[in-house]
N, C-alpha and C positions, 0 to 999 in steps of 0.2 A: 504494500500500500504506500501510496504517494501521501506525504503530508507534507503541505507548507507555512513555515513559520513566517508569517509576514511581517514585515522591518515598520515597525510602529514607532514613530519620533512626535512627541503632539507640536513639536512644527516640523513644516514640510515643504520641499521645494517651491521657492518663489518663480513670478513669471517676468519680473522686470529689475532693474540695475540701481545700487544703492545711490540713486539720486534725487533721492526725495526726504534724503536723510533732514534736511531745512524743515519740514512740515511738520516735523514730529517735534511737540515743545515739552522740554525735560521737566521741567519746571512742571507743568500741569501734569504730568504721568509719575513726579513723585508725589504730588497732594494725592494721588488719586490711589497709590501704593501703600498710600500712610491709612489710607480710611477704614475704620471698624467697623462700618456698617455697608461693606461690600462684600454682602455672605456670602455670593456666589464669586468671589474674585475674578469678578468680570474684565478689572483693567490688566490684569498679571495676563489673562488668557488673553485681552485681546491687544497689547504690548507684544504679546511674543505672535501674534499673527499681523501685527503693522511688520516684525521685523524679517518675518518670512519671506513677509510679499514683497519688501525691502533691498532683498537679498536676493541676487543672482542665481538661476537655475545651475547647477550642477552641470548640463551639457554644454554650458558656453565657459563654461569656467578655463583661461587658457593664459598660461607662463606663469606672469607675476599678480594679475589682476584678483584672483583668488586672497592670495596672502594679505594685497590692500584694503581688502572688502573686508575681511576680518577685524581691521585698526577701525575701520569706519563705524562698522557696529559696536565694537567695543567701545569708541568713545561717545557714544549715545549713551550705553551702559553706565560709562562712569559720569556721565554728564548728571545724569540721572539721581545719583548718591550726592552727588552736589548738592541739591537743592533738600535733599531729605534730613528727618532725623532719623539718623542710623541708629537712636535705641528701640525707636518702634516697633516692637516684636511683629507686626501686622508687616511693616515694610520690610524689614530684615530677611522674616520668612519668604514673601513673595518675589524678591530681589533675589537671593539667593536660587529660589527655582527657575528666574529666568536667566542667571548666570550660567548654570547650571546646563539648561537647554542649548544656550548661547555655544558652551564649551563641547555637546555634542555633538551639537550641529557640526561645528567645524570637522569635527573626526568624520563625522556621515559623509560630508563634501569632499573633500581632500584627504587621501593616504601620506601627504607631505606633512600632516600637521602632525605631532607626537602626541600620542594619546594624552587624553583629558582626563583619564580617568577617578584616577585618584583625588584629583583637583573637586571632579565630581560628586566623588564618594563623600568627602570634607563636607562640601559646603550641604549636601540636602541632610546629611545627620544634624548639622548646625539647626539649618530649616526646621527640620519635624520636630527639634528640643526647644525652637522659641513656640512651635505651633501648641507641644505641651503644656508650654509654659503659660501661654494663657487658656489655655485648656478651651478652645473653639474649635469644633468636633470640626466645621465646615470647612475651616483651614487646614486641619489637620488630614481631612479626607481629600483636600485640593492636594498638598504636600507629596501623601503617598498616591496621588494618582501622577503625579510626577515623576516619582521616584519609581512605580510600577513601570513605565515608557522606557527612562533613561537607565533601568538596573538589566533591563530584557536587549536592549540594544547592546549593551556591554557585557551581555550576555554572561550577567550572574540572576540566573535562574529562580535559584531559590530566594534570593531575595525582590527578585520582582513577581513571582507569586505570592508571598506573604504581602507586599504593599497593596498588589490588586487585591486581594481581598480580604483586606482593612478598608483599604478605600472605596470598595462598591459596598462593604455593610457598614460603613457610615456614611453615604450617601442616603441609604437605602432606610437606616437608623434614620434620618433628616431630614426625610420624603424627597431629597434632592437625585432619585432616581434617574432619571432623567443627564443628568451631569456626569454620570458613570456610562461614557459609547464606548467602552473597551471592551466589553465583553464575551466578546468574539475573538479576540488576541490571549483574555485570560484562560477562554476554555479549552485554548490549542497547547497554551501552558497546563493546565490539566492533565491532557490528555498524553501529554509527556509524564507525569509524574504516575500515570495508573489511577490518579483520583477521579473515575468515570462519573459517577454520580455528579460529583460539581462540574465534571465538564459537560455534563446534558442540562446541567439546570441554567447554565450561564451563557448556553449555548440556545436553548431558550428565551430565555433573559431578553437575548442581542434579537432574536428572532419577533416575539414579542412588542421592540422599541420601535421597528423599523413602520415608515408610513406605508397605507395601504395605497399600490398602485405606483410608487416612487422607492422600493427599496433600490438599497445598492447591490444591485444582481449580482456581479461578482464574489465581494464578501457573502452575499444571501448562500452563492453553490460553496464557498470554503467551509460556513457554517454548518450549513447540513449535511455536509460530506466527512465534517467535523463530528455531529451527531450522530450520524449513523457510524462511524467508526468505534464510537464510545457502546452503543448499543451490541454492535459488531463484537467486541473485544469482551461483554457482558453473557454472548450466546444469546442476546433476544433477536434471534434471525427475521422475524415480522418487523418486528419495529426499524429494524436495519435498513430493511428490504426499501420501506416506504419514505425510510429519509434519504435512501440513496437518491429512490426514482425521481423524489424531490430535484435532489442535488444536479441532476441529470437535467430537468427541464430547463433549472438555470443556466448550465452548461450552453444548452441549445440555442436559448433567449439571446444571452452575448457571442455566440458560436465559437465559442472554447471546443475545438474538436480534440485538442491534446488534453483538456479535463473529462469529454466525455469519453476518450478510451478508458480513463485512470478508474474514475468510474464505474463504467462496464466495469473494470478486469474484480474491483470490490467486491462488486455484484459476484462476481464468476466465484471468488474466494467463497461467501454466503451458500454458493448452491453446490460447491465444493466439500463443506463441511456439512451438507444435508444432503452428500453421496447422491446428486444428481450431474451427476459427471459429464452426460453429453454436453448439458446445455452450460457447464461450468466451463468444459475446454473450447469453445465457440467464444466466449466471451472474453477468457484470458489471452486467447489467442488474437483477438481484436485487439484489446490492450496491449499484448507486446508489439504490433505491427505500429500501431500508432503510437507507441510511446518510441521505435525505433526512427520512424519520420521524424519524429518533434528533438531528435539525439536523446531523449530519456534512459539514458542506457540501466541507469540502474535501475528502475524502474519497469524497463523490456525485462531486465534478470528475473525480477520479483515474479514477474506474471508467466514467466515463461517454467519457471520452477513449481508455481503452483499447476501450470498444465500438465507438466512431468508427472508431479504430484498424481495429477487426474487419469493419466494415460495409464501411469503405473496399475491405480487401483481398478482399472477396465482391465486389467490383463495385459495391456499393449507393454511388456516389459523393454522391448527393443526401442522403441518410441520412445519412451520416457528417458532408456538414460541416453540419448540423443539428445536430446533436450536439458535433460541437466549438465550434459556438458557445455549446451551451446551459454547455460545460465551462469557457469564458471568464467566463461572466454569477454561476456557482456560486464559480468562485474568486475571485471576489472581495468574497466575505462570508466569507470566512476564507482568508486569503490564506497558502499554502506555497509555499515555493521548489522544493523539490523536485518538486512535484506540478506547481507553471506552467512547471518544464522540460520536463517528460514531455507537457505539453498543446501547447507551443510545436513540443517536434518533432513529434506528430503533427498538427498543423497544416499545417507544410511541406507533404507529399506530399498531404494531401484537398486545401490550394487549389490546389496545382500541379495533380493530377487532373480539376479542377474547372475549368481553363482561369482562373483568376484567380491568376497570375502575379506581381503586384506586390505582393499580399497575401502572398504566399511568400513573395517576396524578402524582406519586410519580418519574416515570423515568425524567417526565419532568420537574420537578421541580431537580434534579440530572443535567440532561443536560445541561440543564439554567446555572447552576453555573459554570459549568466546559467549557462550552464554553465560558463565559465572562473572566475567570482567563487563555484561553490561549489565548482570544482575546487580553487581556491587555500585555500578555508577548509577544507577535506579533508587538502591536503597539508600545512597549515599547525599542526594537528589532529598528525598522525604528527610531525613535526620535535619538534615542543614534546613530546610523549610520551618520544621519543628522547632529548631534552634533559634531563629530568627524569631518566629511569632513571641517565641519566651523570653527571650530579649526588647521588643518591643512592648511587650508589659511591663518589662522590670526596669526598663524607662521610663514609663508611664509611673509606676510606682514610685519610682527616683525624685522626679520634676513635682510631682502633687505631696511629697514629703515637704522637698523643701521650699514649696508655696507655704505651707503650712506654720513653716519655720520660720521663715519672712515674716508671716504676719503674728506670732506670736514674740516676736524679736520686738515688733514696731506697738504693740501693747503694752508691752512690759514699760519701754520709754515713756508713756502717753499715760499710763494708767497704772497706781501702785497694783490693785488688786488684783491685773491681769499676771502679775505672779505669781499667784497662789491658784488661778486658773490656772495658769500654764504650766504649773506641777501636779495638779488633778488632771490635767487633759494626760500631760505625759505620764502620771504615772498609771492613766487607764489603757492607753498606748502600747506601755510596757505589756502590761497585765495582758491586754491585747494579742500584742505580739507572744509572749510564751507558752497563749494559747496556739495561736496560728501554728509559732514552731513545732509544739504538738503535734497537733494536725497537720502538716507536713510532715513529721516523722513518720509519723503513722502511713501517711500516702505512701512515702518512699519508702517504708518496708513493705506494704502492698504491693508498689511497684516492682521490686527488687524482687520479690515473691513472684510476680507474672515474670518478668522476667526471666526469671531460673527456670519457671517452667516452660515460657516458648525458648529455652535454652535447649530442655534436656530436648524436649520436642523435634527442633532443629537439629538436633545429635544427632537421634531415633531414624526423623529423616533421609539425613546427608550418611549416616553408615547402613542403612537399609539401601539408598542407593550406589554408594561404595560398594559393598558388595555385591549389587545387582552387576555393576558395572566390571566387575573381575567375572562375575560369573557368565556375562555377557561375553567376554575377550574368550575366556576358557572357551566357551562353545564353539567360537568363532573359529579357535586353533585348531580344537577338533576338527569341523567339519572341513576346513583345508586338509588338515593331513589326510581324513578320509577320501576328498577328493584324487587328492595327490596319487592315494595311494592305490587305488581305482583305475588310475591312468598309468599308464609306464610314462615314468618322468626320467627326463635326462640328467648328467650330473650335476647341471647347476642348477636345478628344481631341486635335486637332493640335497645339495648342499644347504637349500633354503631351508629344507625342513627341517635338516639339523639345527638350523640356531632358530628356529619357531622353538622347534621341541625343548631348547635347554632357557627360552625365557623366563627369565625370575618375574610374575607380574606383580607381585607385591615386593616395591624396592623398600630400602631403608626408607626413604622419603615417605612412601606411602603407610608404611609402616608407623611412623612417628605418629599422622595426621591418625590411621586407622589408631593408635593407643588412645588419642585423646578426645576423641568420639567416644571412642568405647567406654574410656571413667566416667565422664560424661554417663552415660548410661547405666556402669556401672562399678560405681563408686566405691572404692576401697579394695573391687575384687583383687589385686596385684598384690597389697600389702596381706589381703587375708592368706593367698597364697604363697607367700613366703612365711608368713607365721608358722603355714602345715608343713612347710617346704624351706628351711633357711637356705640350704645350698640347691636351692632349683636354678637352670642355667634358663639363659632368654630363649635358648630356643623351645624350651620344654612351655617358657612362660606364654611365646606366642603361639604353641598345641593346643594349647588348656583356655585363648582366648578364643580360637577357633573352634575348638569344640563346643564352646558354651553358646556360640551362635547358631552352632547344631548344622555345620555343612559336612557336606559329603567328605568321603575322604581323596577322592579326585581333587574337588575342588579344595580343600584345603593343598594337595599337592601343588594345583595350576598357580596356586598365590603364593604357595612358600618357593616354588620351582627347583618342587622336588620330586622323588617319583612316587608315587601310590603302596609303592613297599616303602620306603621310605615315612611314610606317615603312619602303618602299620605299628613298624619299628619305634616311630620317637609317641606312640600312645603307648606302649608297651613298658617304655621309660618311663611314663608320666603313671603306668599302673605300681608298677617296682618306687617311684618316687615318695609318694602318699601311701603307698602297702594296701592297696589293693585286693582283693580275693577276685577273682575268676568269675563267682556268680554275680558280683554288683557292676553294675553298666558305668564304667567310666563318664560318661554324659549327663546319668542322673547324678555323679558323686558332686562331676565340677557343676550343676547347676545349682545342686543346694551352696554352695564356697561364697 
């Protein structure tokens, strides 16, 4: 699937040349900066669209003219602070976010300019802490609707999902609905993070805003090809189906023939996963033609691996892995990760199908990796989200402390009495607080508690599929060497099976990783075992961990890469180690340990 992040700046290319910089009077747009009863910061927003329109389009931008246009606006900026008072928390915040803008813009325009970023980052933290500071929710929701734009351009993700959505639920808090038209950029950010529910609701949201008979057709098909992907990714194939076809008409209306293949090829996935296969490879097959016109190559990959997909599960095995090879050779003229996981797993089962065995093993061991490093950047994506929202409270907590503190400061001067107040407020405060700490103790041993449990859970998991996945390789060796051995192989097919046959697939490495899964699961077994056992050696330790898993004695061979008498012999050891008798089953002794 095709998804596009669209480059959101809330200003945007101008259509004429900074010469009309004379018209704009500094002088009146700082009175206007300064004003507290401009809830809706009408002048901040339409400041930074005089300076848009101000400003030179991007395609004429040519030598040195560029770099001048920059001095030009920036001393309108500073002209600007001239005439203000800079303690104004009203003007400071709204200053700062058109600084701010001002400094992205440049990066958006020109690759000549050295990143703003940082510069960036400074001044809208500044912003949101004067916006705290007088605690106006409307400013503070203008702030991070700023900070939402310019954190997504600069592509720190998790922080422009948390701003978006502060700033549409206090919009939203403030009936200023209306003021929040991102929400078609936020639900695409959603729908990167796996958070589907909110990307259908915001995606709605956007849907909802738009006038009847005047929307923006374009955004309208992003949107709903947005939503129906979140529905897609949920398994509600109906609801999919209809916001594709939606999506689709949009397409038609602007004649996007390169969105209606991508589309389609959606579509084809949906009837793909409801094992209607003819009318799935008609479709996929239309998207990759059309996405190979429009150069979409990565995109041609995706669709053409789900046809393989399709062809395979018709039986057509010859077919399909024709086609996933052609889906190898595409991707990599525009290489996606997401796209060479989905090509890598369907690769497994067409070479496995296809009796070419080693080519599996090997995709799958390819896949494995590559879905763990975008699983981690996934999870890692939510953490940092998480992090942020709890950060922006414990700001909010910070600023309305020491509001607090100001005015009990300025009491205390003015009023004897308000000291004896201001030791009964603080010491209810106090008393406050040791509760809350409480109660936060209390949470974070709750938490610590889930925790440990989606821990061990995770263990359970990840060594049930560890093991799956040795026992997958074992089968895999087998049925080569059966193959092999089937055929009269020449010497250098024999040669191969010699070092198949003497593979160690559990190395030290894995070995390590499988120990600490395993305490994980189960705890103290090693130490209980050397209690019964002081002088037991490691290799008797990793028998007695494999046994207690209850695998075969092959497969314990395939993972220690050893031979099957060989595992006989070191359980034999492990009965002589602990004193064993003959009639009690080695397996029940080590499970009770």
């Amino acid at each position: 699937m095709r998804i596009f992040i669209l480059l959101f700046l809330i200003v945007l290319q101008g259509s004429s040349a900074f010469s009309q910089n004379e018209s704009i009077d500094a002088k009146e747009w700082a009175r206007k900066l300064m004003d507290a009863d401009d809830g809706k910061n009408l002048a901040a927003r339409n400041l930074i669209m005089l300076l848009q329109q101000d400003f030179p389009p991007k395609h004429s931008i040519q030598g040195s003219a560029f770099p001048e246009s920059f001095k030009l606006m920036r001393k309108l900026i500073e002209d600007i602070e001239k005439y203000a008072d800079t303690t104004n928390p009203y003007f400071s915040a709204r200053y700062k976010c058109i600084v701010s803008t001002a400094l992205s813009y440049e990066n958006h325009m020109s690759k000549a300019v050295p990143s703003n970023k940082e510069k960036v980052l400074a001044l809208l933290n500044d912003a949101i802490d004067k916006a705290y500071e007088i605690n106006d929710e409307l400013l503070i929701a203008y702030v991070s609707q700023v900070n939402f734009a310019l954190m997504k351009f600069y592509d720190e993700f998790p922080l422009a999902v948390a701003y978006g959505i502060y700033s549409a639920e206090l919009y939203e808090k403030n009936s200023g609905f209306e003021e929040f038209t991102e929400y078609e950029y936020l639900s695409e950010l959603m729908f990167r993070v796996r958070e589907y529910d909110m990307c259908i609701a915001y995606c709605k949201k956007w849907l909802d805003m738009q006038p009847k008979g005047q929307p923006d057709e374009l955004k309208k098909m992003f949107t709903l090809n947005t939503l129906a992907l979140a529905y897609h990714r949920q398994s509600k194939h109906d609801s999919a189906l209809f916001y594709y076809q939606e999506a689709l008409k949009s397409a038609h209306t602007i004649n996007r023939k390169d969105w209606d293949g991508i589309i389609k090829g959606n579509i084809g996935q949906v009837f793909y996963l409801t094992k209607q296969y003819d009318t799935a490879i008609q479709l996929l097959e239309y998207d990759y033609r059309t996405s190979l016109k429009h150069a979409y190559y990565d995109n041609a990959a995706n669709s053409l691996q789900w046809s393989a997909r399709a062809h395979s599960a018709r039986g057509d095995h010859g077919i399909a892995l024709e086609k996933i090879r052609e889906a190898f050779r595409l991707i990599k003229r525009i290489p996606d990760q997401g796209y060479l996981q989905n090509i890598y797993f369907g690769a497994i089962d067409i070479y496995k199908l296809n009796g070419i065995y080693d080519s599996a093993l090997h995709f799958a061991g390819l896949y494995q990796n590559l879905h763990d490093s975008i699983e981690k950047k996934i999870n890692l994506s939510s953490i940092e989200l998480s992090k942020v929202r709890m950060n922006e409270m414990g700001n909010l907590y910070n600023i309305r402390k020491l509001q607090l503190e100001k005015k009990t400061q300025k009491n205390q001067r003015n009023f004897a009495i308000a000291g004896i107040i201001f030791l009964t407020v603080l010491g209810i405060m106090l008393i406050n607080r040791q509760r809350q700490k409480h109660k936060q103790k209390q949470a974070l041993l709750e938490q610590e508690k889930e925790h440990i449990e989606l821990e061990i859970a995770s263990a359970q998991e990840q060594l049930s599929m560890f093991t799956q996945s040795i026992q997958e390789k074992s089968n895999l060796i087998e049925r080569l060497e059966q193959q092999m051995s089937e055929n009269k192989s020449s010497a250098l097919q024999q040669e191969m099976l010699n070092e198949i046959s003497e593979i160690t697939i559990l190395t030290e490495e894995d070995w390590d990783k499988f120990k600490r899964l395993f305490e994980k699961i189960y705890p103290l077994f090693f130490e209980r075992l050397k209690a019964k056992a002081p002088d037991i050696t490691m290799a008797e330790q990793r028998m007695a961990a494999l046994t207690r898993l209850h695998l075969t004695a092959r497969q314990m061979a395939a993972m220690l890469g050893i031979s099957v008498d060989s595992v006989h012999k070191s359980r034999q050891r492990l009965r002589q180690r602990f004193g064993i008798n003959t009639d009690v089953s080695l397996d029940e002794f080590i499970t009770q340990i």
